[in-house]
C-alpha positions as CSV (number, residue, x, y, z in Angstrom):
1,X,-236.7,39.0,88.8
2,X,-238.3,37.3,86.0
3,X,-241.1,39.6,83.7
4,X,-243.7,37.4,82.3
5,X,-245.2,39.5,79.5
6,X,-247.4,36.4,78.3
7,X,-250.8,36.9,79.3
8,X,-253.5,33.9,79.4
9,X,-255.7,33.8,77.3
10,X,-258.7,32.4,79.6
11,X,-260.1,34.6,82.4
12,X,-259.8,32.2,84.5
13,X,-256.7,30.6,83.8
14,X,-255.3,33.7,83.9
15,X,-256.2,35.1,87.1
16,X,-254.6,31.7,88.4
17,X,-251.5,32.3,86.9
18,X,-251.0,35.8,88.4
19,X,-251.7,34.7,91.3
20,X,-248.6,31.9,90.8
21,X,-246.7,34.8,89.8
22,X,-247.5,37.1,92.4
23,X,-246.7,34.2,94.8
24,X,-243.4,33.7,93.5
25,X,-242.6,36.9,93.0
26,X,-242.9,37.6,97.1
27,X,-240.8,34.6,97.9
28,X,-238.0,35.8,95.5
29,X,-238.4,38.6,97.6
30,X,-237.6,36.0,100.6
31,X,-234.7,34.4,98.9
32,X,-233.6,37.3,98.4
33,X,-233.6,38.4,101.8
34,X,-232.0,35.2,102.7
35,X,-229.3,35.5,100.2
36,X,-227.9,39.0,101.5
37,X,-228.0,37.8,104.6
38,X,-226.4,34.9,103.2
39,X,-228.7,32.3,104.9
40,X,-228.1,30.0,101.6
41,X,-229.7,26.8,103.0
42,X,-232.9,29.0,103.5
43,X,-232.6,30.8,100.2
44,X,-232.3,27.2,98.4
45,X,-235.8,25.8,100.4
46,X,-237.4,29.0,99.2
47,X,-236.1,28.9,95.4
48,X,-237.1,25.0,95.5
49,X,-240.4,26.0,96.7
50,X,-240.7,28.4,93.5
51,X,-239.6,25.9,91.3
52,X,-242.2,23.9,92.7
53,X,-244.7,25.9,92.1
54,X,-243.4,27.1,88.9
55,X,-243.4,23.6,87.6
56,X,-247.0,22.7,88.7
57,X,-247.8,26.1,86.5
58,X,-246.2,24.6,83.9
59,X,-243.8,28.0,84.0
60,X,-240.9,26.2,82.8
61,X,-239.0,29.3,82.1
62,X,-238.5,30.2,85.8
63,X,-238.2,26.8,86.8
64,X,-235.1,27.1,84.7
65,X,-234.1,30.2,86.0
66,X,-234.7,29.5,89.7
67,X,-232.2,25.6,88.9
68,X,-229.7,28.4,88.3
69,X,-230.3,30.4,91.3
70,X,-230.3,27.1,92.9
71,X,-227.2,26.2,92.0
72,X,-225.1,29.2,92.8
73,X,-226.8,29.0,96.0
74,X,-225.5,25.9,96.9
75,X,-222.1,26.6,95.6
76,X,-222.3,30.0,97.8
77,X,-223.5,28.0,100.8
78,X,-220.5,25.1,100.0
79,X,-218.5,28.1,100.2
80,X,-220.1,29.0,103.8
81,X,-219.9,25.8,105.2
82,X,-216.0,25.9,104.1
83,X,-215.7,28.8,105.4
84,X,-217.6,27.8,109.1
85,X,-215.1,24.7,109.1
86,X,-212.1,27.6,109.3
87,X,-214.1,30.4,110.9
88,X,-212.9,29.3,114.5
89,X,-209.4,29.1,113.9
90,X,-208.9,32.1,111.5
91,X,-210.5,34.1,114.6
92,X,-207.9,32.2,117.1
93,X,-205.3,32.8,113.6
94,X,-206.3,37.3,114.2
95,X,-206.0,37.3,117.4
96,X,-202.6,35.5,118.0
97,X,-201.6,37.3,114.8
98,X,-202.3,40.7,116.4
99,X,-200.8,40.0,120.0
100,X,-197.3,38.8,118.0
101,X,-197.5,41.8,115.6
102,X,-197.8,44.0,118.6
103,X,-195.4,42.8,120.7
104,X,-193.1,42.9,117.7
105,X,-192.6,39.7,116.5
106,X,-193.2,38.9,113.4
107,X,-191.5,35.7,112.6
108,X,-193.4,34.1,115.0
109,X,-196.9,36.0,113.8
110,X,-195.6,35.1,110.4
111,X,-195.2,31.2,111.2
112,X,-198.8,31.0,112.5
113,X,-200.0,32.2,109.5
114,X,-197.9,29.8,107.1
115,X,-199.0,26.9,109.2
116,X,-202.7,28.0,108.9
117,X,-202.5,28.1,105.2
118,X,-200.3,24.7,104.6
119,X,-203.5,23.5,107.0
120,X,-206.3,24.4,104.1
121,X,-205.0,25.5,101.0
122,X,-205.3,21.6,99.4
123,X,-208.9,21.8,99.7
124,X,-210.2,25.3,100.5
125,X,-209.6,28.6,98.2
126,X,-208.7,31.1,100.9
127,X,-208.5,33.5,98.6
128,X,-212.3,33.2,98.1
129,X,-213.2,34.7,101.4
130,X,-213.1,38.2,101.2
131,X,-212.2,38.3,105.0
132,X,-209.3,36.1,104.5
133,X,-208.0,37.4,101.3
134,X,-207.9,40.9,103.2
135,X,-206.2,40.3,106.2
136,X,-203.5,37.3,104.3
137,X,-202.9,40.5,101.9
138,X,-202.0,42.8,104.8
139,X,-199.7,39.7,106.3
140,X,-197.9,39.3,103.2
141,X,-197.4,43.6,103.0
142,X,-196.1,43.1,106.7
143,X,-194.3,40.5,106.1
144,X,-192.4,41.6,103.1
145,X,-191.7,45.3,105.3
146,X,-190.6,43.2,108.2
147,X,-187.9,41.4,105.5
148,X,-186.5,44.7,104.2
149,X,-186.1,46.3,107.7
150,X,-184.0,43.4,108.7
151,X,-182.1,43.2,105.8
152,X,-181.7,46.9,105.9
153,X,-180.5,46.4,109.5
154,X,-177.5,43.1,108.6
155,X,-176.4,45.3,106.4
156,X,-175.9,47.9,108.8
157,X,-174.3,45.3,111.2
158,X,-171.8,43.6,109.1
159,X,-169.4,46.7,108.9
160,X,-169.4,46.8,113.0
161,X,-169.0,42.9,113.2
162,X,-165.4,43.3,111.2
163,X,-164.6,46.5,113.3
164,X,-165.8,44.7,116.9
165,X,-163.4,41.5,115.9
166,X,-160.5,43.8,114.7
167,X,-160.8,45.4,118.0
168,X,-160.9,42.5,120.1
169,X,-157.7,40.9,118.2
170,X,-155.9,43.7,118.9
171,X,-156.9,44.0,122.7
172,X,-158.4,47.4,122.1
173,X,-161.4,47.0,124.7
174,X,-162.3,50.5,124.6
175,X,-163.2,51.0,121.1
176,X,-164.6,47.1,120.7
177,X,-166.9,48.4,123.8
178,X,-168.2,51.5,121.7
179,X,-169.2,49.2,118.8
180,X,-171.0,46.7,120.6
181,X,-173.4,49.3,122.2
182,X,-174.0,50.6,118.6
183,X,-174.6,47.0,117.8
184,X,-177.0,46.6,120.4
185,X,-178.8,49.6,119.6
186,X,-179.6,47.9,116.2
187,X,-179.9,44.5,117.4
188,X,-183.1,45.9,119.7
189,X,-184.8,46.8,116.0
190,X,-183.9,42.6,114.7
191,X,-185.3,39.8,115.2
192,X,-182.9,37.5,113.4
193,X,-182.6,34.5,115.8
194,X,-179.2,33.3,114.2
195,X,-177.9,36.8,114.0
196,X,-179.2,37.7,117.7
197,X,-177.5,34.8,119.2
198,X,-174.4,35.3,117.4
199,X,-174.3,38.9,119.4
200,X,-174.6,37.2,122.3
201,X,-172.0,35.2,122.2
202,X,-169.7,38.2,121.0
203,X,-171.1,39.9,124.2
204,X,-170.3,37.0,126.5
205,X,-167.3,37.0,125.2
206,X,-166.4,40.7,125.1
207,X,-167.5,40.9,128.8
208,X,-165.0,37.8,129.9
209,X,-162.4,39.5,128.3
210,X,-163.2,43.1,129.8
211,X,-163.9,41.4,132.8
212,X,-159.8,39.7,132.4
213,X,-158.6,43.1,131.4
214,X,-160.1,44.8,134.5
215,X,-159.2,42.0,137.2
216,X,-155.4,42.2,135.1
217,X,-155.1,46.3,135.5
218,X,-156.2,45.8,139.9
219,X,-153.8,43.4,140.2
220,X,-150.8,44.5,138.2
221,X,-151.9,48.4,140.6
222,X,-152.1,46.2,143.8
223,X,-148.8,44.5,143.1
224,X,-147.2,47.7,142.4
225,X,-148.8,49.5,145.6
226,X,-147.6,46.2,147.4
227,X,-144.1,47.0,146.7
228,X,-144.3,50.2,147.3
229,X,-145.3,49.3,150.8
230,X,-142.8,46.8,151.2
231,X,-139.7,49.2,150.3
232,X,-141.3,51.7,152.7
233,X,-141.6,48.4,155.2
234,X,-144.9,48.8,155.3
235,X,-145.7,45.0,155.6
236,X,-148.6,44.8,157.3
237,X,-150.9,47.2,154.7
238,X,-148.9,45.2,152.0
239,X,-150.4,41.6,153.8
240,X,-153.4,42.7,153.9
241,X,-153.6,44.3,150.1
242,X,-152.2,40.4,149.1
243,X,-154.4,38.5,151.2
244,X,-157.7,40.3,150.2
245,X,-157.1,40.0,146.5
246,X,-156.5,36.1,147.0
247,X,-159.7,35.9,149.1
248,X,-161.7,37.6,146.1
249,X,-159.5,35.1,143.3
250,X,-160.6,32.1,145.5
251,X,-164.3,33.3,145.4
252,X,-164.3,33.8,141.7
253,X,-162.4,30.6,141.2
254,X,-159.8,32.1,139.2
255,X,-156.5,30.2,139.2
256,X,-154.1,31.7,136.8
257,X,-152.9,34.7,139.1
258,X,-152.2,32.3,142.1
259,X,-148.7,31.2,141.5
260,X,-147.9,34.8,141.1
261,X,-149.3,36.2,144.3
262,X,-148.2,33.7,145.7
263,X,-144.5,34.8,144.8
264,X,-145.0,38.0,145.8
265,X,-146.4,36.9,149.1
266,X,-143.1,35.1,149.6
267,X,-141.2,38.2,148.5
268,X,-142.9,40.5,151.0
269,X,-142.5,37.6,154.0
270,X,-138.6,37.3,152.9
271,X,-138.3,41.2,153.4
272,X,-140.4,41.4,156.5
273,X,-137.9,38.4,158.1
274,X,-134.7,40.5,156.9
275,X,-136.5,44.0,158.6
276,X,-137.0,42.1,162.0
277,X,-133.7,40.5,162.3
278,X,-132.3,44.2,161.5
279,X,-134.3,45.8,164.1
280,X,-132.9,43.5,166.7
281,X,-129.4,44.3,165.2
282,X,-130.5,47.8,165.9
283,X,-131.1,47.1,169.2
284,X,-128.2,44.7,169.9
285,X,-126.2,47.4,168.6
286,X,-127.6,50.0,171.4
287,X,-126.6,47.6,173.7
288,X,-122.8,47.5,172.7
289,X,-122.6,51.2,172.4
290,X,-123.4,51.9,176.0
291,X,-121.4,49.5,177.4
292,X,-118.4,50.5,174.9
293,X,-119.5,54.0,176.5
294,X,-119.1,53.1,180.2
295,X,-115.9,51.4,179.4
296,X,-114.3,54.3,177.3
297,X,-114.1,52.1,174.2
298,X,-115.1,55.1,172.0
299,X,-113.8,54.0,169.0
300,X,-115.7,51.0,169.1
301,X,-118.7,53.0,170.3
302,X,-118.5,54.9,166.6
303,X,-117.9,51.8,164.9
304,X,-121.3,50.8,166.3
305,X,-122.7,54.1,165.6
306,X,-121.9,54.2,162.2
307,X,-123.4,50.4,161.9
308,X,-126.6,51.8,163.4
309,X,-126.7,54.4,160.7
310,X,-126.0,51.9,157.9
311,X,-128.9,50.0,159.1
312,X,-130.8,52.6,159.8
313,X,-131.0,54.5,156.2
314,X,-131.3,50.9,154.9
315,X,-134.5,50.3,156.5
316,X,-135.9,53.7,156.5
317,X,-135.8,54.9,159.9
318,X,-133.8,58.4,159.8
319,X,-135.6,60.3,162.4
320,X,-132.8,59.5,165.0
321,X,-129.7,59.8,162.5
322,X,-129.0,63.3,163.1
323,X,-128.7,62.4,167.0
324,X,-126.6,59.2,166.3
325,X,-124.0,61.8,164.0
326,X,-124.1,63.7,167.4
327,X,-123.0,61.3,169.5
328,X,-120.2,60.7,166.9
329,X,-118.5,63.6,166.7
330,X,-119.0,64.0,170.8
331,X,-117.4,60.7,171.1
332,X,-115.0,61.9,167.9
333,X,-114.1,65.1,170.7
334,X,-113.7,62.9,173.4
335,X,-111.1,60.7,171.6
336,X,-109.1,63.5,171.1
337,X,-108.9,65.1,174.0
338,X,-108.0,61.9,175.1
339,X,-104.7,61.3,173.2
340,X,-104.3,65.2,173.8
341,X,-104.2,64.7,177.5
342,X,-102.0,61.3,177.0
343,X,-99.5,63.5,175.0
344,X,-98.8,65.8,177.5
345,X,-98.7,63.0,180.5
346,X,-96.2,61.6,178.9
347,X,-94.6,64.9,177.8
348,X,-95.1,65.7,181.9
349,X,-93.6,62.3,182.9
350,X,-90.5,62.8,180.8
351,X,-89.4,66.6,181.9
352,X,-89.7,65.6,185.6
353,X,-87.3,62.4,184.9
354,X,-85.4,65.7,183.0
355,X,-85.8,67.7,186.2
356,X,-84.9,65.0,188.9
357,X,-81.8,64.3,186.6
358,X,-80.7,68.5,187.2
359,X,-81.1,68.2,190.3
360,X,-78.8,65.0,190.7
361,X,-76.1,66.8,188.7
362,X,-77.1,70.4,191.1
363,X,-77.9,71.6,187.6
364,X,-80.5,73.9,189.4
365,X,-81.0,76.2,187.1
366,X,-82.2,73.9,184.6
367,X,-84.1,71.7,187.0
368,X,-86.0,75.2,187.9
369,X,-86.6,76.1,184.7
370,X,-87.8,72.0,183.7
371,X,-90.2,72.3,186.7
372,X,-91.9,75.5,185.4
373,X,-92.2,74.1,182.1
374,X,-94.5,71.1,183.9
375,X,-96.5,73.9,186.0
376,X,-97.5,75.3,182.2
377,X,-98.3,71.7,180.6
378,X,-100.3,70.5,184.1
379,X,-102.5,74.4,183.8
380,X,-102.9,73.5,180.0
381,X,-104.2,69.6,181.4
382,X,-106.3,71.4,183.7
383,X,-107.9,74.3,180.7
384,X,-109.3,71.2,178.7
């Protein structure tokens, strides 16, 4: 506020002028008003209305100072309007800012507010809005934070890339597992784009090749269980175990096992054909060993028996084998009591041609003692 200290020398002259100043002291207090509320376009009409009347009081020292007012009015109200031209889309700029920064991502927040200054930093100062300058300071702080962590975190993450691919050449699945989920752990706190996908594709390519691993390991234990079956001539369980695991291959469209089952399959059918055709040699054997039974052809019989046996252990069926070694040795018994009784038929048949001879001769003491010597072979017949 301007002090005038020059008093008029007329009465009334003077009262006039006091009245001027008076006047234009109450509407500095206006454009004062108006400026801290920084209504500049009002504050200027009231400072050009003091200047007015300034001038027609020939006060030229506050018309002076009230062109000066003037002027950093209008440059504070160039400033406004500036400012009004960005208002809308700094407020749109906060509130996209603050959604990003709270869902985490920064880049992105961080992008939107690089685009907004490339938009107005040719012609506007943002820097001279307070509210601008305050909240682009706090985006470059978060910004430059945001940058550390995730170069705090790639440095973190470049010892587990070499270990992860040192696993994986190696086919150690196990301990390329346990680095990826301490990977992952990290890669939750980064936002690296390039780096994130990168993981992914490590990932992707981990899980095919856990995924190989895994179908390699249940098909290398169902082969093995399948031959298992087959040497206990289990076929059925074994067709099914080969048939389910090529329904699931076909499903998952995987090709390189095929050829392999496939053999296997052919393996098992091969040894299912040979089982059947020894089961009717089994039973075509059973056949022969009765009728070499009825007809007394007991060595034969054994000879049949024993084939039966053979076959038998071969195939796994050894319930009946202590009854088949029974029926040996009966048959074994019967053969020699056979060629015992034979012996002493003919041994019978020869001392009665001895006998009849004695008595021929009237050698009756010898015939007599011939014919008892029969009686004793014929009771010894009879015993067995």
């Amino acid at each position: 506020m301007i002090i005038v200290n020059k008093f008029l020398d007329e009465g009334e002259d003077n009262k006039k002028k006091l009245e001027v100043l008076s006047k234009i002291d109450e509407l500095k207090v206006i454009a004062n008003n108006h400026y801290l509320m920084r209504r500049f376009d009002e504050a200027i009409k009231v400072a050009e209305e003091i200047m007015d009347i300034a001038e027609e009081a020939k006060l030229y020292s506050v018309v002076r100072e009230e062109g000066e007012y003037i002027a950093n009015l209008y440059k504070q109200a160039k400033n406004k309007h500036k400012f009004i031209v960005i208002k809308d889309n700094f407020e749109n700029l906060k509130e996209e800012f603050s959604k990003l920064a709270d869902k985490g991502k920064i880049e992105e927040a961080h992008v939107l507010v690089q685009t907004f200054k490339h938009s107005y930093e040719k012609n506007i100062d943002l820097n001279s809005f307070k509210i601008v300058r305050e909240f682009l300071s706090r985006e470059s702080q978060i910004w430059k934070e945001f940058i550390t962590q995730e170069q705090s975190i790639i440095r973190q993450l470049n010892p587990l890339d070499i270990q992860f691919n040192s696993y994986i050449n190696t086919n150690n699945l196990s301990l390329a597992g346990e680095t990826l989920e301490k990977v992952k752990k990290l890669l939750k706190m980064l936002s690296n784009g390039e780096i994130l996908k990168k993981w992914e594709t490590s990932e992707r390519m981990f899980l095919e090749l856990r995924k190989k691993y895994v179908l390699n390991e249940s098909i290398e234990n169902d082969l093995n269980e399948v031959s298992r079956l087959t040497e206990n001539y289990e076929f059925d369980e074994a067709k099914r175990i080969l048939n389910s695991k090529i329904e699931y291959l076909e499903k998952e469209e995987v090709t390189e096992y095929k050829q392999k089952i496939k053999t296997k399959k052919k393996l098992i059918l091969d040894a299912e054909s040979k089982y059947l055709k020894l089961e009717d040699d089994l039973k075509t054997l059973e056949v022969l060993i009765k009728d070499n039974i009825a007809n007394n052809h007991f060595k034969e019989a054994i000879n049949n028996i024993n084939q039966i046996i053979k076959i038998s252990r071969f195939i796994g069926q050894t319930k009946n084998l202590e009854k088949f070694v029974g029926f040996i040795n009966l048959l074994e018994s019967k053969i020699k009591l056979e060629a015992e009784i034979e012996t002493i038929t003919n041994k019978v048949k020869d001392l009665n041609s001895q006998a009849i001879w004695a008595l021929k001769v009237e050698d009756y003491d010898n015939s007599l003692h011939i014919f008892k010597n029969i009686i004793e072979l014929i009771k010894t017949k009879k015993s067995q």
